[in-house]
Phi, psi and omega in degrees: 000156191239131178263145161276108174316182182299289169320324174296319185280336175271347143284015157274339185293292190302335164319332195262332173306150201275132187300316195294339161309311184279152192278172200289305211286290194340287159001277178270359156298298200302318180338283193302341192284300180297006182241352160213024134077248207241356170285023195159134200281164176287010171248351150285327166294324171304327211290310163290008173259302186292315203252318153300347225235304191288331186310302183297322188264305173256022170223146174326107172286139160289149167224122174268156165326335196064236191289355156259190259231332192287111170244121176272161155217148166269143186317160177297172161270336150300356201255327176280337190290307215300324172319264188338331183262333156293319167316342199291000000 
């Protein structure tokens, strides 16, 4: 008979949750887990999940001029979904 870590058992537990039960981060925590296993613990994987997220949704991209001197930034992108949904 085999005992199960600690890890095992919370990964049958979340194998077992329903997709649709989990949030947008659950998700893609669960995605990223499976896809590089043991290399990195669950509280550096959220962490880099929480800073993509914020990255990605909130916060402004610089756009350079390309050969001038002019650098733009763009609104975050929730600020276009949230446009885009109100606008329907």
């Amino acid at each position: 008979m085999t005992v199960k870590t600690e890890e095992e058992i919370e990964r049958d537990k979340r194998s077992q949750v329903p997709a649709k039960t989990m949030t947008f981060k659950e998700k893609m925590t669960e995605r990223i887990r499976e896809s590089i296993g043991d290399l990195i613990s669950d509280e550096e994987l959220s962490k880099i999940v929480d800073e993509g997220i914020r990255s990605a949704f909130f916060e402004r991209k610089q756009i350079s001029g390309g050969y001038s001197s002019d650098t733009r930034f763009t609104t975050p992108l929730i600020n276009d979904i949230v446009i885009s949904l109100v606008d329907v």
